[in-house]
Each structure stands twice: as C-alpha cells, then as structure tokens.
C-alpha positions as CSV (number, residue, x, y, z in Angstrom):
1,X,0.0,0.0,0.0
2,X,1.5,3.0,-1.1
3,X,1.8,6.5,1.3
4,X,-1.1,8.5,-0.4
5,X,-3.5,5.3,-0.4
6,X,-2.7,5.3,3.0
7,X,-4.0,8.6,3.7
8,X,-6.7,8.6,1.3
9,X,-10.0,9.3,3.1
10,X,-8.2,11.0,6.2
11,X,-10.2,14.2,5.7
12,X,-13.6,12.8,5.4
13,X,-13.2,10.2,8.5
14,X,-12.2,13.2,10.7
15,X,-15.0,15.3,9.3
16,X,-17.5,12.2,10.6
17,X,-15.8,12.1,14.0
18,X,-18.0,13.3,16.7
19,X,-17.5,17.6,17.4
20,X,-14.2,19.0,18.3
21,X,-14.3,20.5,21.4
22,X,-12.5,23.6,19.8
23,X,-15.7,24.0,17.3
24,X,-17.0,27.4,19.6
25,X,-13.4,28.6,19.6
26,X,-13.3,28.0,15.6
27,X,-16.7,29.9,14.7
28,X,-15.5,32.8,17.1
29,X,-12.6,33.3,15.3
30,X,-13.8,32.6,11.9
31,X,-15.2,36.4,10.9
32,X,-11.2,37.8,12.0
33,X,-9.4,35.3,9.6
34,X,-8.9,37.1,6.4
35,X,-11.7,39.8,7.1
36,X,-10.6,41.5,4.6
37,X,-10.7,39.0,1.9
38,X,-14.3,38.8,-0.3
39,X,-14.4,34.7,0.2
40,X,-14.2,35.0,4.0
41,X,-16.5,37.7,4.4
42,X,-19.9,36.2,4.0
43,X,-20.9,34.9,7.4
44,X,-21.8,31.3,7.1
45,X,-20.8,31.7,3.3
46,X,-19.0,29.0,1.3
47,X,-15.4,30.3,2.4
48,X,-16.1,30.7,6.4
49,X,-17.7,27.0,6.0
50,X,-14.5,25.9,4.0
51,X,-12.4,27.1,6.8
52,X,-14.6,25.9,9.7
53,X,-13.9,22.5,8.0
54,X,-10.4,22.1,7.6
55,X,-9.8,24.0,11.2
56,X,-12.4,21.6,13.1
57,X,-11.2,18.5,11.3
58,X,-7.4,19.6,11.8
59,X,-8.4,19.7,15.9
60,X,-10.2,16.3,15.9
61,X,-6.5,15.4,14.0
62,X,-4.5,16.9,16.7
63,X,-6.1,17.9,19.8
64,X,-3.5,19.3,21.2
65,X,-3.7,22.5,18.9
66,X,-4.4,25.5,20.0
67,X,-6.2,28.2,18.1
68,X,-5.8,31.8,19.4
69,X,-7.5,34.4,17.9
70,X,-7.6,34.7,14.3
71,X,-4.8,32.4,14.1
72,X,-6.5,30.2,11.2
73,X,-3.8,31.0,8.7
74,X,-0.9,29.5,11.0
75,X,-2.8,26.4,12.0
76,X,-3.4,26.1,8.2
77,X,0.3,26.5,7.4
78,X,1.8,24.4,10.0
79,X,-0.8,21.9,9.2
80,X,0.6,18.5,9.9
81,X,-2.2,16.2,8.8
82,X,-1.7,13.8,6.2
83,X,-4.0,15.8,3.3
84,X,-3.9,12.9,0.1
C-alpha cells in the first residue's frame, strides 16, 4: 500500500468524528481570519464553512492544537495532517 492510499480518506473520516471541542473557539474566530478577503466575508458563506472544516477536522486530527484568535492562517500553514 502506497503512502497517499494510506492517507486517502483521512479528511472525510475526521470530518465524521464526533465535534471537536474547539468547534466554539473555531466559529468565534472565523469572521477575524482574512476579514478583509471577499471569500471569507460572507458569514456562514461558502469560504467561512471551508475554513470551519479544515480548522475543526485539523483539531479532531491533533487535539493538542491551539487556536488563538484569528490564528486560522498559521494552523493552516503548519498543518501537519496527512492531506492525500
């Protein structure tokens, strides 16, 4: 079994995983986190629900992260989980 089969699938298995218990944290920050950017604006819109995605299932991934305060960009660049 090759590395990317491996890994195929991780996304949508943490997605089904029951709530993150950073999921309040993530929705509060969600509106600072590129506010400045047309995508992200829309509250509830297709970008902040993109975000709230990778963000919640990146915390069910490692629960140990911490999100401060508009701090999506970092968590998403120091992502460690193994995207296929």
């Amino acid at each position: 079994m090759t590395r990317r089969a491996a890994r195929a699938g991780v996304y949508e298995r943490l997605m089904l995983a029951s709530s993150s218990e950073k999921e309040l944290e993530i929705v509060r920050d969600l509106s600072r986190t590129y506010p400045s950017h047309v995508y992200y604006q829309q509250r509830q819109g297709p970008g902040q629900r993109s975000l709230f995605n990778v963000l919640r299932a990146y915390s069910v991934y490692d629960r140990q992260v911490r999100l401060l305060g508009a701090s999506s960009p970092l968590v998403l660049a120091g992502c460690r989980m193994p995207f296929a």
